[in-house]
N, CA, C and O atoms as CSV, one atom per row, in Angstrom:
chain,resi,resn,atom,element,x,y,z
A,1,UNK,N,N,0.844,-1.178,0.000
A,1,UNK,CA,C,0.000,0.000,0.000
A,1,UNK,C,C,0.888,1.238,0.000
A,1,UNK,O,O,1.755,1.536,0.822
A,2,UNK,N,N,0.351,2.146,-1.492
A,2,UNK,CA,C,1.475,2.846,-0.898
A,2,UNK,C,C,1.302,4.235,-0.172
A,2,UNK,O,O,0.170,4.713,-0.096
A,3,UNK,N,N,2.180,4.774,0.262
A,3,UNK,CA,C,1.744,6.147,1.643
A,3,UNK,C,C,0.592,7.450,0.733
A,3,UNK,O,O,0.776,8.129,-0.277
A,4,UNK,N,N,-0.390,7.346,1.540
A,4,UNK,CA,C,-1.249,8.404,1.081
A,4,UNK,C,C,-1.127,9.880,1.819
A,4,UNK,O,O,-0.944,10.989,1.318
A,5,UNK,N,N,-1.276,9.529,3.018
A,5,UNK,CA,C,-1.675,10.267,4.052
A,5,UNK,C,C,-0.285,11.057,4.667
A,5,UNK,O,O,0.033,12.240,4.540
A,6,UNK,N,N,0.563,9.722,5.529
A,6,UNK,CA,C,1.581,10.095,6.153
A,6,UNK,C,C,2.255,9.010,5.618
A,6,UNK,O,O,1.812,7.991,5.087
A,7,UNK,N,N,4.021,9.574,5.953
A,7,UNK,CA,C,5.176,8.427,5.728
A,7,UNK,C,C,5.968,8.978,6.571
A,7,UNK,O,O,6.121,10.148,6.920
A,8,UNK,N,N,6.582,7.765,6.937
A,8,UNK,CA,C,7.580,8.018,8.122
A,8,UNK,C,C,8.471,6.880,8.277
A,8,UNK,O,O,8.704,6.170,7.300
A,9,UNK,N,N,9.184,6.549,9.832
A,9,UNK,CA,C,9.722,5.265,10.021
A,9,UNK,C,C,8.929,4.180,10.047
A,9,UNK,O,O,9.233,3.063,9.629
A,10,UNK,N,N,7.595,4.609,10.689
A,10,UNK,CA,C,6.929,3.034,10.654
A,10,UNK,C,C,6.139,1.928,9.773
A,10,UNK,O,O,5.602,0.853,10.042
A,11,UNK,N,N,6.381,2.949,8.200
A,11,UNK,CA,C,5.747,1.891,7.421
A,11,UNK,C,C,4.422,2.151,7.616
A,11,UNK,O,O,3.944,3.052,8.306
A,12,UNK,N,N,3.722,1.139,6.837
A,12,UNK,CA,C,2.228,1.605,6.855
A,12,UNK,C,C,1.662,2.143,8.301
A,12,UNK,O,O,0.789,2.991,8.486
A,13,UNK,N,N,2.363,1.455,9.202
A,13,UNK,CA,C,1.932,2.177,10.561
A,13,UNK,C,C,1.504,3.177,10.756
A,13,UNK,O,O,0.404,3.187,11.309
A,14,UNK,N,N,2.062,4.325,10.452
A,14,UNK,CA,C,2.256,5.739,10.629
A,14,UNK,C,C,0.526,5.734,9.602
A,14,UNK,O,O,-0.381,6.401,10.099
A,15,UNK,N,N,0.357,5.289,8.812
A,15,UNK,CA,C,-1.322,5.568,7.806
A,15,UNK,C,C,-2.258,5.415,9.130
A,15,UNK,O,O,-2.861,6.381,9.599
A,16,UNK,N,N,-2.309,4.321,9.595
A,16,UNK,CA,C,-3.277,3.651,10.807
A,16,UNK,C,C,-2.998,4.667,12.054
A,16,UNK,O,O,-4.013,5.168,12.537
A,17,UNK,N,N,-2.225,4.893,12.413
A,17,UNK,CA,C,-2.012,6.150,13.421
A,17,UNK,C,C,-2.360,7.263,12.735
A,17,UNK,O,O,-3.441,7.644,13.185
A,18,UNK,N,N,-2.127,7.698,12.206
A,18,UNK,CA,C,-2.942,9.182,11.296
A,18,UNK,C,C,-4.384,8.903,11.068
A,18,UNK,O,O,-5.262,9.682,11.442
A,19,UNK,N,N,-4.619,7.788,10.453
A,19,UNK,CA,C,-6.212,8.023,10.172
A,19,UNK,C,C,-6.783,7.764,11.696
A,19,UNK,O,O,-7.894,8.274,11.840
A,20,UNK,N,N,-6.337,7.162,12.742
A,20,UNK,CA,C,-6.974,6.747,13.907
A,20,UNK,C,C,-7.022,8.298,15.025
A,20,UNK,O,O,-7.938,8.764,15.702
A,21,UNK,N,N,-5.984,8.624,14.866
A,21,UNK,CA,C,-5.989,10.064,15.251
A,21,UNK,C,C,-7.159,10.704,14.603
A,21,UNK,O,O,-8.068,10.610,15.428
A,22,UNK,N,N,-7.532,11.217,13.702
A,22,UNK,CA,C,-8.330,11.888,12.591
A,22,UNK,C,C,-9.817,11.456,13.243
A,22,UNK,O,O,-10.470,12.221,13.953
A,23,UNK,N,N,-10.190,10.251,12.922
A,23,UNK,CA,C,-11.200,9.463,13.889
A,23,UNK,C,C,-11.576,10.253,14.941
A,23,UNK,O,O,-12.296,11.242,15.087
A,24,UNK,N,N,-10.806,9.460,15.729
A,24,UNK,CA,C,-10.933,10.224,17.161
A,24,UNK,C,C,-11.168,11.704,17.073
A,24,UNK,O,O,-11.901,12.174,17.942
A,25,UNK,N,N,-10.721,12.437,16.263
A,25,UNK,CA,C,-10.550,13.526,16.519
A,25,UNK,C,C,-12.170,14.021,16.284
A,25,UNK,O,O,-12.954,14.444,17.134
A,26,UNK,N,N,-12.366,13.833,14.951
A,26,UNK,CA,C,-13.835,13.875,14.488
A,26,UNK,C,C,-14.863,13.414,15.266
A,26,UNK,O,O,-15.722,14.279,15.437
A,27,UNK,N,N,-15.082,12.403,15.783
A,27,UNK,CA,C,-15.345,11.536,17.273
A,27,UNK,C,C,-15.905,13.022,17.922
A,27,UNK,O,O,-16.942,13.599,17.593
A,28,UNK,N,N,-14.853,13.486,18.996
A,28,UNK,CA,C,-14.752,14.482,19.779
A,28,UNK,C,C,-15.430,14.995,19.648
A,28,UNK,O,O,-16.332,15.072,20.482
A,29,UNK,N,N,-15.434,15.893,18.156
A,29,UNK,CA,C,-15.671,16.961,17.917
A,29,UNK,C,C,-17.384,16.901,17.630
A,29,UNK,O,O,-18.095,17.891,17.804
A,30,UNK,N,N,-17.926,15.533,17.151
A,30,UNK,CA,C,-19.307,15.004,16.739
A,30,UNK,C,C,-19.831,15.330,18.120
A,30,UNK,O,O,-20.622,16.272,18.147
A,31,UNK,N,N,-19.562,14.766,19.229
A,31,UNK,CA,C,-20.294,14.889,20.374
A,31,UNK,C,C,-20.031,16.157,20.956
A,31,UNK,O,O,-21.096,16.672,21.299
A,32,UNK,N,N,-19.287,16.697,21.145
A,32,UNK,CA,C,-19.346,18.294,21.161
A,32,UNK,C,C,-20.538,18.783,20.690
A,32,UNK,O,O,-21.472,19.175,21.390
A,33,UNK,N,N,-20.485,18.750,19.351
A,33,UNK,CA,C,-21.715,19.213,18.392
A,33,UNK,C,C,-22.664,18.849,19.363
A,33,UNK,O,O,-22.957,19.615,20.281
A,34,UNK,N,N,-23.315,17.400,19.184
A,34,UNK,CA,C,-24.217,17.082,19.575
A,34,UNK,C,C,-24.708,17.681,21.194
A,34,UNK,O,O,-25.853,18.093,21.382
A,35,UNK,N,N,-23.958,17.660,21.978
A,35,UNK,CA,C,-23.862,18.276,23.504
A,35,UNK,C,C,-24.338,19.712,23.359
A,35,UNK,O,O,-25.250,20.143,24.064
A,36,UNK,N,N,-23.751,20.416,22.489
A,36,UNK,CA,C,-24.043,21.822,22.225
A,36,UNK,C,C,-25.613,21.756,21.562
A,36,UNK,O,O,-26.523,22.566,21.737
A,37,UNK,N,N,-25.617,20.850,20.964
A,37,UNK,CA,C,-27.629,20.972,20.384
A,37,UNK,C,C,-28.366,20.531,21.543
A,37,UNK,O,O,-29.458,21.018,21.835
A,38,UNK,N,N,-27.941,19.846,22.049
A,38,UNK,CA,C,-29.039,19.330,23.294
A,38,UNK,C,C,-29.256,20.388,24.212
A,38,UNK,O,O,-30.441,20.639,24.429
A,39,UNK,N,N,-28.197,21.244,24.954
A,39,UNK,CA,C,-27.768,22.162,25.848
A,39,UNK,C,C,-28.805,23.363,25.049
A,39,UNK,O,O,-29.674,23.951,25.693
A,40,UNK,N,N,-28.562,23.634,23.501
A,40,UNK,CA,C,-29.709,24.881,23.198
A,40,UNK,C,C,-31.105,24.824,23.169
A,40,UNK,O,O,-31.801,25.837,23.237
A,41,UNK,N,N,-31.778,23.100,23.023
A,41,UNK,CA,C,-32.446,22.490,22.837
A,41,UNK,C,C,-33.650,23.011,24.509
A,41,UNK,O,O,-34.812,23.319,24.774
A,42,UNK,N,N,-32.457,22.819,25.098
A,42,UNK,CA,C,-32.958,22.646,26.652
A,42,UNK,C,C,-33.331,24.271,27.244
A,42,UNK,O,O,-34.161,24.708,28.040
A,43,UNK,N,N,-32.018,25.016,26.220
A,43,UNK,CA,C,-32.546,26.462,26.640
A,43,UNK,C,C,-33.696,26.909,26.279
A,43,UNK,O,O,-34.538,27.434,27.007
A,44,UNK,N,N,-33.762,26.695,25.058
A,44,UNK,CA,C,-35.254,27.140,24.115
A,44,UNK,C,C,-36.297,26.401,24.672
A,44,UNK,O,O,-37.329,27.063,24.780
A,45,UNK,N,N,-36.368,25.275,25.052
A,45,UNK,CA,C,-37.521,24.610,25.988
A,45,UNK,C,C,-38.192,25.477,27.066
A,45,UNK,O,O,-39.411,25.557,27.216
A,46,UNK,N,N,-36.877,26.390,28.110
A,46,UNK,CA,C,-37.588,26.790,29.188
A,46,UNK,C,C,-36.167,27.996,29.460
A,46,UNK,O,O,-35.266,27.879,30.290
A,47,UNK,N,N,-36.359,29.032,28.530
A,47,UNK,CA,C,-35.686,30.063,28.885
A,47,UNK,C,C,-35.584,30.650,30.232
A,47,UNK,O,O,-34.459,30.999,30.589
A,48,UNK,N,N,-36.309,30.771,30.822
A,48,UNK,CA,C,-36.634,31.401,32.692
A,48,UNK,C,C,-35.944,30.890,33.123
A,48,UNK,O,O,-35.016,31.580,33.546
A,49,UNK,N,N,-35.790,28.808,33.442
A,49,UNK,CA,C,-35.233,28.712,34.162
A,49,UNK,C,C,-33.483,28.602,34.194
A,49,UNK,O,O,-32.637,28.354,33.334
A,50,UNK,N,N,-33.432,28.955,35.790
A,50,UNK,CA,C,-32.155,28.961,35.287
A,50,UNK,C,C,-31.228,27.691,36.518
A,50,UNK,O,O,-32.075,27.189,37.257
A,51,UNK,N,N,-29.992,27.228,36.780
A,51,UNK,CA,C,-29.184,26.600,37.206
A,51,UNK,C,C,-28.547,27.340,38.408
A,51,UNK,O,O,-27.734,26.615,38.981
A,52,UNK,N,N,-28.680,28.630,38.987
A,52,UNK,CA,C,-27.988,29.179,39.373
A,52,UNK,C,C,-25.958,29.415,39.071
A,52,UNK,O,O,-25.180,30.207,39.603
A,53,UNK,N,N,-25.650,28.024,37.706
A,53,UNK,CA,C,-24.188,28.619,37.357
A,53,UNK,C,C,-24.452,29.449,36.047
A,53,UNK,O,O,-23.498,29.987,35.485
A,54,UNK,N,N,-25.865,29.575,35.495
A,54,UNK,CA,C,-26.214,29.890,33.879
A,54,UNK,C,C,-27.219,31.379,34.224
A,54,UNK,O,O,-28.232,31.568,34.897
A,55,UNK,N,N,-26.526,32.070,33.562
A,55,UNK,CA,C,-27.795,32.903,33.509
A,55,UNK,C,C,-27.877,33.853,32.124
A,55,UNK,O,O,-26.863,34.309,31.594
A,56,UNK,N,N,-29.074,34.056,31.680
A,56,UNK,CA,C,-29.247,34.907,30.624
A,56,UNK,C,C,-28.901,36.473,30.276
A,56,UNK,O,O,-29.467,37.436,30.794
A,57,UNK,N,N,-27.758,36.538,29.200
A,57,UNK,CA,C,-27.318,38.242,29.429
A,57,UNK,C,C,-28.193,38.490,28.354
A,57,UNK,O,O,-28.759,37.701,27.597
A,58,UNK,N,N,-28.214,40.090,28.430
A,58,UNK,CA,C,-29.282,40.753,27.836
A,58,UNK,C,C,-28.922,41.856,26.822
A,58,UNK,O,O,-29.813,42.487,26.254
């Protein structure tokens, strides 16, 4: 196979560590997203209330 991505000392290795990194990374970043829609989801449900650490600026 030959190097697409990355090349280095380890031979195809270094492909599988780059794309697995990348993964993960995207991973992260998906549930982030998702955490952040639920969290606005919840604001727009019931703006008033609040958590006492959250509060609405104006």
């Amino acid at each position: 196979m030959p190097p697409i991505l990355a090349h280095g000392a380890l031979g195809p290795f270094d492909e599988i560590i780059f794309l697995g990194i990348a993964v993960a990374f995207l991973g992260m970043m998906g549930v982030s997203w998702l955490r952040s829609q639920q969290i606005d989801d919840q604001a727009e449900a019931d703006p008033l209330e609040t958590d006492g650490e959250h509060f609405e600026l104006e």
